[in-house]
PyMOL Python script that loads the backbone (N, CA, C, O; Angstrom):
from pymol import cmd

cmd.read_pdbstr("""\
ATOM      1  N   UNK A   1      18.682  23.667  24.975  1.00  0.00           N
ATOM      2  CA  UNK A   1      17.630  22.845  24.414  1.00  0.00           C
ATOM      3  C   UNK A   1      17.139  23.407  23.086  1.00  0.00           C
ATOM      4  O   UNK A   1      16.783  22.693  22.148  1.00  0.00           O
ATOM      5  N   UNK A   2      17.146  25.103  23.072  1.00  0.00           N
ATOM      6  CA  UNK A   2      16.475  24.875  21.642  1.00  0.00           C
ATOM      7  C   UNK A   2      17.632  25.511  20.619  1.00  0.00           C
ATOM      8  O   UNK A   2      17.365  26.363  19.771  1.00  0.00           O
ATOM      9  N   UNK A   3      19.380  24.778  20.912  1.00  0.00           N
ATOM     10  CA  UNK A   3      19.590  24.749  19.709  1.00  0.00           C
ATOM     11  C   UNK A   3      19.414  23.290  19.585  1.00  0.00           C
ATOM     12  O   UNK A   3      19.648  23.182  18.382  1.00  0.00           O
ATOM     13  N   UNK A   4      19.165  22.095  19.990  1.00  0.00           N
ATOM     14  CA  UNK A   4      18.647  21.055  19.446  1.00  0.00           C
ATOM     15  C   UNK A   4      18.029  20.859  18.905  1.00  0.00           C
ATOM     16  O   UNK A   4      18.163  19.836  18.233  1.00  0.00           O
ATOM     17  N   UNK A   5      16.667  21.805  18.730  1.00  0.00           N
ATOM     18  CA  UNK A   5      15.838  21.637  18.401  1.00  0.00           C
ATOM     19  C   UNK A   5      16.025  22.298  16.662  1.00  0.00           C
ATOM     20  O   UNK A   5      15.666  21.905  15.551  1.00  0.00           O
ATOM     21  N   UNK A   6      16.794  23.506  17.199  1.00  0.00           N
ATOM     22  CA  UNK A   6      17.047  24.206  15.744  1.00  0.00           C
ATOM     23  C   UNK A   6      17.738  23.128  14.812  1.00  0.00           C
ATOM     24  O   UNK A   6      17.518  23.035  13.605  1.00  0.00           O
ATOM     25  N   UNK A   7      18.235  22.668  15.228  1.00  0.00           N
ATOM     26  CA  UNK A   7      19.363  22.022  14.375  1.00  0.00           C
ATOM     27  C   UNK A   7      18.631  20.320  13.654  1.00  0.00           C
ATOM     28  O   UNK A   7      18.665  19.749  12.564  1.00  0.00           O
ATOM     29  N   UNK A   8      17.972  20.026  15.143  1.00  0.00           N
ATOM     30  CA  UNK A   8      16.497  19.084  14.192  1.00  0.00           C
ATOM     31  C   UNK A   8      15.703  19.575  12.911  1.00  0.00           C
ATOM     32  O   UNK A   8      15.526  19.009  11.833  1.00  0.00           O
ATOM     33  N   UNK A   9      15.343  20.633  13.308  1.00  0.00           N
ATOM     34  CA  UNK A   9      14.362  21.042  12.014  1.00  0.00           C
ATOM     35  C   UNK A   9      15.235  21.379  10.615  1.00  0.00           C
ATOM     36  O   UNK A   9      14.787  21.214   9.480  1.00  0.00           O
ATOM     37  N   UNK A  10      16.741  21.948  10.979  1.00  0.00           N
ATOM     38  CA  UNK A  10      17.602  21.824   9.911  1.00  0.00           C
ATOM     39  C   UNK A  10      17.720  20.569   9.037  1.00  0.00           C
ATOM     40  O   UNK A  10      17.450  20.413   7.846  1.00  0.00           O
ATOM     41  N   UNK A  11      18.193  19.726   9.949  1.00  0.00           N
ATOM     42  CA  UNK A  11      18.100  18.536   9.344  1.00  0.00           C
ATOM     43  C   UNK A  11      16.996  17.341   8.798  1.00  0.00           C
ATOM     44  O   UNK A  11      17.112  16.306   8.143  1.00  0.00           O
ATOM     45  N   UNK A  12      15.994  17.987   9.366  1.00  0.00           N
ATOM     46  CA  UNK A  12      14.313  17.208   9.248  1.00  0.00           C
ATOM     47  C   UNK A  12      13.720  18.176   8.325  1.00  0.00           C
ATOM     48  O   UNK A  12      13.605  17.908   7.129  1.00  0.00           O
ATOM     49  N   UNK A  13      13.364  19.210   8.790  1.00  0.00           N
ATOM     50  CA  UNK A  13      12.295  19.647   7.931  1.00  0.00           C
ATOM     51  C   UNK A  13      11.984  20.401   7.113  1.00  0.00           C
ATOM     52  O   UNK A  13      10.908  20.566   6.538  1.00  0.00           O
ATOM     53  N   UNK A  14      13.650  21.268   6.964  1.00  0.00           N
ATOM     54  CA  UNK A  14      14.057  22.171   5.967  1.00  0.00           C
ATOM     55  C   UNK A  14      13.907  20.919   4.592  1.00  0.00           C
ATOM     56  O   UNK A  14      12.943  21.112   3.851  1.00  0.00           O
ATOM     57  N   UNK A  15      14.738  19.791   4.287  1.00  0.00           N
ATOM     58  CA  UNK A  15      14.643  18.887   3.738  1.00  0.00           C
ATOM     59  C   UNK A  15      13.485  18.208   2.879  1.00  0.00           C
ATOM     60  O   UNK A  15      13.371  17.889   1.695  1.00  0.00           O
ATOM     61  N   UNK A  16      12.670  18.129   4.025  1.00  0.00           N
ATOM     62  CA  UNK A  16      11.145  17.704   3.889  1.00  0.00           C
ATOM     63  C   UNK A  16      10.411  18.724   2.787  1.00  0.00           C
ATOM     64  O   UNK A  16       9.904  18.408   1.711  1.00  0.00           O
ATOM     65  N   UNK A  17      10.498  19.840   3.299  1.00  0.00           N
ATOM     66  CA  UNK A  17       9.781  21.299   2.523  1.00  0.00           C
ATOM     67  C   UNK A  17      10.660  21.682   1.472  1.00  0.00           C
ATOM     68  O   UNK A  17      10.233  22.630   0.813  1.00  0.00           O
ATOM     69  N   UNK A  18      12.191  21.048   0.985  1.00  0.00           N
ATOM     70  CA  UNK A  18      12.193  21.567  -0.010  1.00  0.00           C
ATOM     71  C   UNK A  18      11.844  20.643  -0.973  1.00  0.00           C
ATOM     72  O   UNK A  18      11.567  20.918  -2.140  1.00  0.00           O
ATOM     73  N   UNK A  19      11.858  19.487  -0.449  1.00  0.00           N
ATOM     74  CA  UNK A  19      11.205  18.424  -1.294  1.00  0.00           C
ATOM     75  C   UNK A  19       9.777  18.336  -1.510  1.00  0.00           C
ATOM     76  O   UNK A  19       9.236  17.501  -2.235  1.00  0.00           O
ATOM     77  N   UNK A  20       9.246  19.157  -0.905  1.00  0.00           N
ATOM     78  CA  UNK A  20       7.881  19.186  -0.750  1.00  0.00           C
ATOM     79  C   UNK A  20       7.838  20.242  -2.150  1.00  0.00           C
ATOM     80  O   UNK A  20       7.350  19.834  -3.204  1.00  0.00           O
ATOM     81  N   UNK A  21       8.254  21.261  -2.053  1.00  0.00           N
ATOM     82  CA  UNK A  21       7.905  22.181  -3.199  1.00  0.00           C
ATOM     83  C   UNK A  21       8.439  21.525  -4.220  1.00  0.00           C
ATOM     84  O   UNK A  21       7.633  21.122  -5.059  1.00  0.00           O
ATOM     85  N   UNK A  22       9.619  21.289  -4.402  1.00  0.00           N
ATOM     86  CA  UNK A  22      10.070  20.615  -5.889  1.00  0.00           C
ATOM     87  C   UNK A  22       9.268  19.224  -6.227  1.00  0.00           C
ATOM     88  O   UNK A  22       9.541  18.654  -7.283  1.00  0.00           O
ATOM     89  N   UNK A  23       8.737  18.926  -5.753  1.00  0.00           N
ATOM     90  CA  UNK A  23       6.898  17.792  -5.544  1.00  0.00           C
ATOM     91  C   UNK A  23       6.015  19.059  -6.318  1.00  0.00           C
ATOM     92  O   UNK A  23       6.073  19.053  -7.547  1.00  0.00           O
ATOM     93  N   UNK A  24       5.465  19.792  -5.872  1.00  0.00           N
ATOM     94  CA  UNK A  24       4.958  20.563  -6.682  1.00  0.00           C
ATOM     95  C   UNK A  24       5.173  21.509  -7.882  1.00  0.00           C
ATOM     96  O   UNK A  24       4.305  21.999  -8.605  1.00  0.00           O
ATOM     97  N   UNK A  25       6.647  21.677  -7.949  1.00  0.00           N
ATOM     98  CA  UNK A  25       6.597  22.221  -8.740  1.00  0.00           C
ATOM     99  C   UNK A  25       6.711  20.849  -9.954  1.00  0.00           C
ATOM    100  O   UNK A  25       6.380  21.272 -11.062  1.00  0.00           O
ATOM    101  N   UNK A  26       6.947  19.926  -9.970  1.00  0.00           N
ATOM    102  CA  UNK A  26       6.821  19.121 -10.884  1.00  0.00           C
ATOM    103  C   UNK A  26       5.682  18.616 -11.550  1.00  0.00           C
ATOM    104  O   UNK A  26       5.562  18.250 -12.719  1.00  0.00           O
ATOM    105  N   UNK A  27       4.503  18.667 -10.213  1.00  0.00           N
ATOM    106  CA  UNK A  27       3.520  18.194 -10.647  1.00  0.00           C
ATOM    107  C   UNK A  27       2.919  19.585 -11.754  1.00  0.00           C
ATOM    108  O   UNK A  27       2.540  19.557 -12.925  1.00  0.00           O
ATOM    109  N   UNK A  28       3.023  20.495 -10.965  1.00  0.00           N
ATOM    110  CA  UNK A  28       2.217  21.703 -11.967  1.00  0.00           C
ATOM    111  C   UNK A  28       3.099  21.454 -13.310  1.00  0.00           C
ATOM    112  O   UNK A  28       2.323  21.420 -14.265  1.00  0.00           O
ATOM    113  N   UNK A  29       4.463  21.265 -13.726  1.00  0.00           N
ATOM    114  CA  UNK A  29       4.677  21.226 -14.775  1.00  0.00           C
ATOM    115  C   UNK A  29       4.715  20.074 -15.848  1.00  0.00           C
ATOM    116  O   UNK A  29       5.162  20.063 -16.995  1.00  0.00           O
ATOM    117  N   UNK A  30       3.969  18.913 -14.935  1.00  0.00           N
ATOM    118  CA  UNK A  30       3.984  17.687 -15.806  1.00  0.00           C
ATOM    119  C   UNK A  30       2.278  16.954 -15.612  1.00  0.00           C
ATOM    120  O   UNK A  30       1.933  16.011 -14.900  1.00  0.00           O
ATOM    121  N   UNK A  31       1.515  17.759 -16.481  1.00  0.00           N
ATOM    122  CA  UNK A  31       0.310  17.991 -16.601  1.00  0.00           C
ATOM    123  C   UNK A  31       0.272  16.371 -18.098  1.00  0.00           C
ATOM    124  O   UNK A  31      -0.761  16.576 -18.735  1.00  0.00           O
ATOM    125  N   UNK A  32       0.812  15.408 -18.540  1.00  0.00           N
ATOM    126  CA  UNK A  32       0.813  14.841 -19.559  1.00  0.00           C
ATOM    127  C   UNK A  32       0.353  13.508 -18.840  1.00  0.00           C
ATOM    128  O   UNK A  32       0.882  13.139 -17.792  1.00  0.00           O
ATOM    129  N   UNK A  33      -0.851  12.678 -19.578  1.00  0.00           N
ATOM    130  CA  UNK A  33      -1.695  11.792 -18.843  1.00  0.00           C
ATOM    131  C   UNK A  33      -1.149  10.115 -19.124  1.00  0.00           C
ATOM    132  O   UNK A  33      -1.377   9.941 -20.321  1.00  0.00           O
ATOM    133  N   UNK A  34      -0.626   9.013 -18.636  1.00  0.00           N
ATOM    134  CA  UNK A  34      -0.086   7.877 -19.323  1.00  0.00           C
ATOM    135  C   UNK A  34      -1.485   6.991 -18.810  1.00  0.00           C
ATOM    136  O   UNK A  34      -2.444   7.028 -18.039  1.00  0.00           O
ATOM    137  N   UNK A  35      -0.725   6.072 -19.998  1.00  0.00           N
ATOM    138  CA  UNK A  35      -1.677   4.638 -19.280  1.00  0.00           C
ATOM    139  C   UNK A  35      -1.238   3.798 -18.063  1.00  0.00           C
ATOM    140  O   UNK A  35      -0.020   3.979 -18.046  1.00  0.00           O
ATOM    141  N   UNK A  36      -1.505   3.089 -17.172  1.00  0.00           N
ATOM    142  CA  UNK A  36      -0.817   2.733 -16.121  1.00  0.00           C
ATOM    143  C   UNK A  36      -2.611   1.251 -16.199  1.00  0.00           C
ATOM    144  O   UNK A  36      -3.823   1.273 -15.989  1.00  0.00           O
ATOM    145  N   UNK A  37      -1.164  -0.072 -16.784  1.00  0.00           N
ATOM    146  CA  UNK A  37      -2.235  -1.261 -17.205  1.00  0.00           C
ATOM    147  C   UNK A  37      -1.967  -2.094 -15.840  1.00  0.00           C
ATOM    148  O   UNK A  37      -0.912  -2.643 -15.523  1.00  0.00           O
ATOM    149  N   UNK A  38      -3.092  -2.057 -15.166  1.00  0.00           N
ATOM    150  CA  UNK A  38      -3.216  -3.046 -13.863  1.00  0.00           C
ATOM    151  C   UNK A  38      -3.391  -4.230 -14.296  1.00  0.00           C
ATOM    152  O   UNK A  38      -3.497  -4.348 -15.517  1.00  0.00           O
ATOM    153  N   UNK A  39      -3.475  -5.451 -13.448  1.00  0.00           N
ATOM    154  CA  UNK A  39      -4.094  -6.689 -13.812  1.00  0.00           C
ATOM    155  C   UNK A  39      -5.296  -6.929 -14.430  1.00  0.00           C
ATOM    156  O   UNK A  39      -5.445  -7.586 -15.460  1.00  0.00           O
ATOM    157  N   UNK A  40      -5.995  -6.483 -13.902  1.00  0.00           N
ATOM    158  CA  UNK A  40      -7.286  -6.081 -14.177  1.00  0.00           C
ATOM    159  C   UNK A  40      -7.922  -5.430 -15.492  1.00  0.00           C
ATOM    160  O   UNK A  40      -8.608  -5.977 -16.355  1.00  0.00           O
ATOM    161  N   UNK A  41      -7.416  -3.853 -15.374  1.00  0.00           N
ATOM    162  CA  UNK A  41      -7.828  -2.897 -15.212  1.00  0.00           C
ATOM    163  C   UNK A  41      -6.641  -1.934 -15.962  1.00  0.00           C
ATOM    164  O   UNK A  41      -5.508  -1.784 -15.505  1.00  0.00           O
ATOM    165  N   UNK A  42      -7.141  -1.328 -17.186  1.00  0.00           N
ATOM    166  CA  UNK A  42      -6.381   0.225 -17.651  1.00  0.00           C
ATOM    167  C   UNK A  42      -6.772   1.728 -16.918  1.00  0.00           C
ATOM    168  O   UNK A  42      -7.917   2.177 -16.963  1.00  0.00           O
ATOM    169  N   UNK A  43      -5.888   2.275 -16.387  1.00  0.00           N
ATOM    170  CA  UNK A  43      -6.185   3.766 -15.891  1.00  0.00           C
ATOM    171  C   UNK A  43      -5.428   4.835 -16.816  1.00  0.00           C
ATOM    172  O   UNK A  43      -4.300   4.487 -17.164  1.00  0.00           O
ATOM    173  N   UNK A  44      -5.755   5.742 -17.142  1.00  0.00           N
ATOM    174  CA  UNK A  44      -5.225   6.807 -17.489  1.00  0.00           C
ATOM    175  C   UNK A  44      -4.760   7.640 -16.240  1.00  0.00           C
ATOM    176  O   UNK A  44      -5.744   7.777 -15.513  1.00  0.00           O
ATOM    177  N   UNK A  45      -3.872   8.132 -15.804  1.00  0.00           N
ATOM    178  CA  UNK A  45      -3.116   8.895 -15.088  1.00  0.00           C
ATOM    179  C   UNK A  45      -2.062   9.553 -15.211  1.00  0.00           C
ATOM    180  O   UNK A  45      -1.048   8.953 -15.569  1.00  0.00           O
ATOM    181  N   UNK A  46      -2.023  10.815 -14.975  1.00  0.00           N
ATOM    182  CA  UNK A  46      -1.341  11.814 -14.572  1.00  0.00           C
ATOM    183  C   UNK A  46       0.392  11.666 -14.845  1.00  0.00           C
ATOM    184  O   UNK A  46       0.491  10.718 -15.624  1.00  0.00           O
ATOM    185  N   UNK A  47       1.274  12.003 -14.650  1.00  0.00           N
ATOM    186  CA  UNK A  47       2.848  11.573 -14.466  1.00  0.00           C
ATOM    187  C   UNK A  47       2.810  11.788 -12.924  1.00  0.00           C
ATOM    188  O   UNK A  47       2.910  10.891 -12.087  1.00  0.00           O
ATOM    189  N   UNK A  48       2.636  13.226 -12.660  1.00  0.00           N
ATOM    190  CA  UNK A  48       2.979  13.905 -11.589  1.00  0.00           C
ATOM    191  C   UNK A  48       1.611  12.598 -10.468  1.00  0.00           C
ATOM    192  O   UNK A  48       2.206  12.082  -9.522  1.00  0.00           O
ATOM    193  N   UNK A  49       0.719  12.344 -10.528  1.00  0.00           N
ATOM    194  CA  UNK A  49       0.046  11.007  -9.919  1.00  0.00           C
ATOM    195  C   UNK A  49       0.629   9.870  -9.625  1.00  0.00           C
ATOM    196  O   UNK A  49       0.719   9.357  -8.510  1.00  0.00           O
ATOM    197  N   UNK A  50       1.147   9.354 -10.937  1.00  0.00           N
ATOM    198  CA  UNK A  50       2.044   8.220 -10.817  1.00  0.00           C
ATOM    199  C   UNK A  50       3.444   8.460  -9.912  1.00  0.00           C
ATOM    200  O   UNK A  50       3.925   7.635  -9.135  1.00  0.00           O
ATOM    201  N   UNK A  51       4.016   9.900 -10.231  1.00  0.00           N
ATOM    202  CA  UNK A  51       5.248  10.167  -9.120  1.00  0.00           C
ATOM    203  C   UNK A  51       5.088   9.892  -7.696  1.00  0.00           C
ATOM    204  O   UNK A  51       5.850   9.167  -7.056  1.00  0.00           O
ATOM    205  N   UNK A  52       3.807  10.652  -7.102  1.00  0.00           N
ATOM    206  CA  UNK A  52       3.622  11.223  -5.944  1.00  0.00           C
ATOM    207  C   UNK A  52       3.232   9.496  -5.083  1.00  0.00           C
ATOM    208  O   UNK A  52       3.379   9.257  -3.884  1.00  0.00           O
ATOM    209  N   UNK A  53       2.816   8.703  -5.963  1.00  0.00           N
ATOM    210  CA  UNK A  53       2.246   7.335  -5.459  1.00  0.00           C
ATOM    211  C   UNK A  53       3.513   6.626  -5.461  1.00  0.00           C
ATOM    212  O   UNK A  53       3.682   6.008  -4.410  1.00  0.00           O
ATOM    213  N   UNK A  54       4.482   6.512  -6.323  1.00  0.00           N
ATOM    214  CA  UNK A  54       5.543   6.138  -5.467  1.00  0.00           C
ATOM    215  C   UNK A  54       6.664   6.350  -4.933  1.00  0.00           C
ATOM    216  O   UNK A  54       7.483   5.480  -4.636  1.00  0.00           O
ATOM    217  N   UNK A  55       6.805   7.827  -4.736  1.00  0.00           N
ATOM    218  CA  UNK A  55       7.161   8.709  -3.617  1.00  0.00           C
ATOM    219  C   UNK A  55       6.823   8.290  -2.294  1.00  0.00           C
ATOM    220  O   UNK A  55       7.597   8.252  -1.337  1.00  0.00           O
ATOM    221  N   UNK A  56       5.696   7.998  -2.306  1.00  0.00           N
ATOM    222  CA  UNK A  56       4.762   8.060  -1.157  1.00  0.00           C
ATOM    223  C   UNK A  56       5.245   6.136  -0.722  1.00  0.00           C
ATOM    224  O   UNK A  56       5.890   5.895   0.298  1.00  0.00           O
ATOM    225  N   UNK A  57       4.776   4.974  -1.714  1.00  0.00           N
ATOM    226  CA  UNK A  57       5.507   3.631  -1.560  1.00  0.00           C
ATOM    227  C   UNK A  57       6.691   4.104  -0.922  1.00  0.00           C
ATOM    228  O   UNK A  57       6.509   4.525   0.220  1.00  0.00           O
ATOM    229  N   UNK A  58       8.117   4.153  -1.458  1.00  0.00           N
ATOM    230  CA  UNK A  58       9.410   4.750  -1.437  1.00  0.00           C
ATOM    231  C   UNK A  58       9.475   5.016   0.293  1.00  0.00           C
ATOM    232  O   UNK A  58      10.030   4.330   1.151  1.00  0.00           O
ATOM    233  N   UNK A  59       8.738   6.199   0.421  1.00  0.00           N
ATOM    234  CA  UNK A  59       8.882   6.607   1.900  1.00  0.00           C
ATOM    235  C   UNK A  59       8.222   5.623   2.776  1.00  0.00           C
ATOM    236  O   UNK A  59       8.808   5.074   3.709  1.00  0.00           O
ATOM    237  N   UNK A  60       7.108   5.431   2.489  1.00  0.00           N
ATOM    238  CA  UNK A  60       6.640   3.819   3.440  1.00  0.00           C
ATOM    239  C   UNK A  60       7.677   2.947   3.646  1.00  0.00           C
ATOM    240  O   UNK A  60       8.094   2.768   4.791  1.00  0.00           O
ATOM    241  N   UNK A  61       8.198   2.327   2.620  1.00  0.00           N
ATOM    242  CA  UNK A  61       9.002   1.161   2.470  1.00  0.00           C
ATOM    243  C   UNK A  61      10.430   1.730   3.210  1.00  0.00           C
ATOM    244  O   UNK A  61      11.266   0.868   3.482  1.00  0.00           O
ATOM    245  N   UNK A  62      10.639   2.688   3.436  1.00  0.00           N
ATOM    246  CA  UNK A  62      11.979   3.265   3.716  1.00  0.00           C
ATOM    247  C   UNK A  62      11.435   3.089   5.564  1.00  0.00           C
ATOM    248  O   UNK A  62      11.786   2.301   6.442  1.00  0.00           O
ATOM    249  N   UNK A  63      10.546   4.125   5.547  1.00  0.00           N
ATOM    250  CA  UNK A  63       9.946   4.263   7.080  1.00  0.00           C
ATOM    251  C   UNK A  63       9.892   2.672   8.128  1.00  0.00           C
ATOM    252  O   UNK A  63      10.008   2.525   9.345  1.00  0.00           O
ATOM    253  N   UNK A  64       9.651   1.603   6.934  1.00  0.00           N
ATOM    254  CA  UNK A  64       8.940   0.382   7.819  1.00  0.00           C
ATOM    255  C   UNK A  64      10.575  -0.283   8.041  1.00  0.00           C
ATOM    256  O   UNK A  64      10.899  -0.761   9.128  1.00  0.00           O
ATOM    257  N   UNK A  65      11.584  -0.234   6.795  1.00  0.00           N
ATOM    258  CA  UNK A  65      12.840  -1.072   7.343  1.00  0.00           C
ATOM    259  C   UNK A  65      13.558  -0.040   8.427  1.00  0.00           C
ATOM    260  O   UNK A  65      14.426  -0.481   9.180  1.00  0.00           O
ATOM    261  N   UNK A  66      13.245   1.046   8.464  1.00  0.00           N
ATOM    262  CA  UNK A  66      14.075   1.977   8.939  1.00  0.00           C
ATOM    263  C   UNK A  66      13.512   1.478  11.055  1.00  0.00           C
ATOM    264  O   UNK A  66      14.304   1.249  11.970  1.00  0.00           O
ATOM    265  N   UNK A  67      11.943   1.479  11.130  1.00  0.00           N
ATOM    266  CA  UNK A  67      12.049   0.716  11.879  1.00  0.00           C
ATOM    267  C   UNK A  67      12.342   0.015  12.643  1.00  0.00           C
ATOM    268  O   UNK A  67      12.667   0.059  13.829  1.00  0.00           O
ATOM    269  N   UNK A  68      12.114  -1.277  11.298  1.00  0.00           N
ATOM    270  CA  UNK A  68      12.820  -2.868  12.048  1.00  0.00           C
ATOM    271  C   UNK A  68      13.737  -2.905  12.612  1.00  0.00           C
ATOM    272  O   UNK A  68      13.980  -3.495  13.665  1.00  0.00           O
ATOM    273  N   UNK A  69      14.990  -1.659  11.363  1.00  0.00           N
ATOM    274  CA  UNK A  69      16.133  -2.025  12.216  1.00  0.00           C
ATOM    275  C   UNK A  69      16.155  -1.516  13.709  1.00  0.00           C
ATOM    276  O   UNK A  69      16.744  -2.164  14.574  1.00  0.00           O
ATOM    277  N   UNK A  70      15.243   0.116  14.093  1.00  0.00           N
ATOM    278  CA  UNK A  70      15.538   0.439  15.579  1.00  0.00           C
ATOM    279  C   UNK A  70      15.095  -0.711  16.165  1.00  0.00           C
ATOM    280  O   UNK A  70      15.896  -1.415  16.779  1.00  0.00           O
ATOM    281  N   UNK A  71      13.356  -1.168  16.025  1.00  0.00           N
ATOM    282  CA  UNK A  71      13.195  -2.227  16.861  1.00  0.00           C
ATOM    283  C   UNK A  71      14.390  -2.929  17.276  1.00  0.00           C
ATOM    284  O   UNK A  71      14.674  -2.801  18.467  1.00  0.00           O
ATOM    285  N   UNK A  72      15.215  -3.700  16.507  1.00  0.00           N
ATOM    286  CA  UNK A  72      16.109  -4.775  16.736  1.00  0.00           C
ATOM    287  C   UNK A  72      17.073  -4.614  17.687  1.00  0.00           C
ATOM    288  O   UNK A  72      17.518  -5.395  18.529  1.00  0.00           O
ATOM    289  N   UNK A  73      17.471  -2.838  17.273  1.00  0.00           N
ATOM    290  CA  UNK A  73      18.569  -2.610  18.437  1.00  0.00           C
ATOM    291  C   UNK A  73      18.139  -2.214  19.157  1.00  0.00           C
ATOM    292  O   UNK A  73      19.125  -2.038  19.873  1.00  0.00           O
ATOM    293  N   UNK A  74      16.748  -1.567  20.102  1.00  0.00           N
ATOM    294  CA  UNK A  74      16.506  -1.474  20.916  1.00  0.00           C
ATOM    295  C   UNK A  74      16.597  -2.683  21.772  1.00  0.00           C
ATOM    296  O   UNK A  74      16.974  -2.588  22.940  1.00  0.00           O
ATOM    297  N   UNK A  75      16.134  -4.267  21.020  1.00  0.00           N
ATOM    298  CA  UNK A  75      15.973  -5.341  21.593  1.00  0.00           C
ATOM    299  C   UNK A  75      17.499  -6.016  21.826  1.00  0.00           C
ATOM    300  O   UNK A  75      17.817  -7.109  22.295  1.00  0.00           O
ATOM    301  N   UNK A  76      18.063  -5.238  21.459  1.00  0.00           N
ATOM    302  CA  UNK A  76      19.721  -5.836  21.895  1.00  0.00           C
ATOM    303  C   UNK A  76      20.693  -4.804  22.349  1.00  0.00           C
ATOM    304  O   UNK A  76      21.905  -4.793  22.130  1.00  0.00           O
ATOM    305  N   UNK A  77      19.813  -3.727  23.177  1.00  0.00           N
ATOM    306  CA  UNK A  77      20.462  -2.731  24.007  1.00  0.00           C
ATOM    307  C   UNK A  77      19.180  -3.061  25.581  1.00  0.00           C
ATOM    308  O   UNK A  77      18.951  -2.290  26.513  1.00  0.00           O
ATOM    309  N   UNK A  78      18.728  -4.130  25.390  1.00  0.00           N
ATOM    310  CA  UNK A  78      17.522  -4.213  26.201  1.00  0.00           C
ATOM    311  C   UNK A  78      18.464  -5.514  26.932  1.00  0.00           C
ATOM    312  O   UNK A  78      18.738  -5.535  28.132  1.00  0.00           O
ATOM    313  N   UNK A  79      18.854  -6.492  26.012  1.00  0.00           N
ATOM    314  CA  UNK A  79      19.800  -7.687  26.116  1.00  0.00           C
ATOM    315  C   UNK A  79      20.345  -7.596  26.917  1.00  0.00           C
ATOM    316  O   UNK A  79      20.227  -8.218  27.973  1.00  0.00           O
ATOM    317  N   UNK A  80      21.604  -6.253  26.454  1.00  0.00           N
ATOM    318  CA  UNK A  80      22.924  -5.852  26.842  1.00  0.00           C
ATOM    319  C   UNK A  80      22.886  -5.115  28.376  1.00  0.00           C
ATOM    320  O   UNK A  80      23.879  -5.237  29.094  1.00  0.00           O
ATOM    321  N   UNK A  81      21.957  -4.511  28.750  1.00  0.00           N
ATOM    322  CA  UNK A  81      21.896  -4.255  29.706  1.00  0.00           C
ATOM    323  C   UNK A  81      20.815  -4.971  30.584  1.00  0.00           C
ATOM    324  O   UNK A  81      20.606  -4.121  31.449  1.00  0.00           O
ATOM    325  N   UNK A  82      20.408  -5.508  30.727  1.00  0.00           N
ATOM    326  CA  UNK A  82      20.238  -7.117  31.223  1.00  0.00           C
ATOM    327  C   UNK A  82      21.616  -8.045  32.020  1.00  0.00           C
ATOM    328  O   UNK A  82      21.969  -8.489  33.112  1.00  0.00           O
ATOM    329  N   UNK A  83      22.051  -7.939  30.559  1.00  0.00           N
ATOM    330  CA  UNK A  83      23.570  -9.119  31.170  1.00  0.00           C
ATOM    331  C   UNK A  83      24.470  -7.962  31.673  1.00  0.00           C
ATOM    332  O   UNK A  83      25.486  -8.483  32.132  1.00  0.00           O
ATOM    333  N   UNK A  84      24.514  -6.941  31.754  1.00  0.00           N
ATOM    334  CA  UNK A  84      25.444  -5.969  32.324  1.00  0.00           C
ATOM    335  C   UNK A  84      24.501  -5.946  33.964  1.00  0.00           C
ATOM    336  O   UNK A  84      25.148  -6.564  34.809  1.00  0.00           O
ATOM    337  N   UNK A  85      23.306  -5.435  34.464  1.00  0.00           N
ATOM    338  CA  UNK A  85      22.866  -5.976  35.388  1.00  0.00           C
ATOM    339  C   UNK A  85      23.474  -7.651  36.241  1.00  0.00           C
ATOM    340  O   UNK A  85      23.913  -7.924  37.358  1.00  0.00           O
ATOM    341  N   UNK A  86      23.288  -8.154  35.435  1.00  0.00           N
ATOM    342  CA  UNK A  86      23.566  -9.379  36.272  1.00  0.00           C
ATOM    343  C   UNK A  86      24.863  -9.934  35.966  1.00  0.00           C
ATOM    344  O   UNK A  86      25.047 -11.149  36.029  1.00  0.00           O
ATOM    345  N   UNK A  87      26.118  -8.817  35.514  1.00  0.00           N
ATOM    346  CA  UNK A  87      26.916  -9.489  35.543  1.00  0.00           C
ATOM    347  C   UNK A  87      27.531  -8.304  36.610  1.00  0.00           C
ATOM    348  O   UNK A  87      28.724  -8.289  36.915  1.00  0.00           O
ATOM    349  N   UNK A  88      26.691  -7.462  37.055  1.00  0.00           N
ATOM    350  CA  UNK A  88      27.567  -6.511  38.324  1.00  0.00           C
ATOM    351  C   UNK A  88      26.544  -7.055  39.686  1.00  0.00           C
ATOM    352  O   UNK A  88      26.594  -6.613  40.834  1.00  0.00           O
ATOM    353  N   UNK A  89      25.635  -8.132  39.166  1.00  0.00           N
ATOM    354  CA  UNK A  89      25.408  -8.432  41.035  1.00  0.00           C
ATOM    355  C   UNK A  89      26.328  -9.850  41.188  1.00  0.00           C
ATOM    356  O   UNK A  89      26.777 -10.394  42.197  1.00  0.00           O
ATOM    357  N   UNK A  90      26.399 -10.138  40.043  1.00  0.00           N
ATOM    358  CA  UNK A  90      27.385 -11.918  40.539  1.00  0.00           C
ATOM    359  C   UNK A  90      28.428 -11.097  40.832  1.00  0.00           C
ATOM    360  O   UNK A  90      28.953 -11.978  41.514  1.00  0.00           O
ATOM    361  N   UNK A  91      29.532  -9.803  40.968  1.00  0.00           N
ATOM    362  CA  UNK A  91      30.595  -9.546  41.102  1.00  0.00           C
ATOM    363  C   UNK A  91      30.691  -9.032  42.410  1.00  0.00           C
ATOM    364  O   UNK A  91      31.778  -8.655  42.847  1.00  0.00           O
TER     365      UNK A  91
END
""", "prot")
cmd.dss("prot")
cmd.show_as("cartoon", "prot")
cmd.util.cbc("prot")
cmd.orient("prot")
């Protein structure tokens, strides 16, 4: 069990943390402020601000299809064994 586990965090969270630092180290080195023109509304912001916000979109949007798709196949491994049930009591 816990080389499964080792081998999760290899693949999860070693990943995560090195992306996590090279996230910071970018931000500390990109200290230069843009305009960012809303509908509305002008903001002055950051680079390393503007990165991290859609970094952050990016991984949402990744997280929510990534999802749907388990939902879906859970709901058609839910199907499948259903009709595998009732196709071993009609036999």
């Amino acid at each position: 069990m816990t080389g499964k586990i080792m081998i999760r965090f290899i693949f999860v969270s070693l990943p995560l943390i090195i992306l996590f630092l090279i996230a910071i180290a970018f931000g500390a080195l990109n200290n230069q402020v843009i305009a960012v023109d809303f509908i509305l509304a002008k903001q002055q912001v950051s680079v390393a601000t503007v990165g991290a916000i859609f970094l952050a979109l990016g991984f949402i949007i990744g997280l929510f299809s990534m999802l749907a798709a388990q939902f879906g196949l859970r709901r058609e491994n839910r199907q499948l064994k259903k009709q595998l049930v009732s196709d071993k009591s009609q036999a």
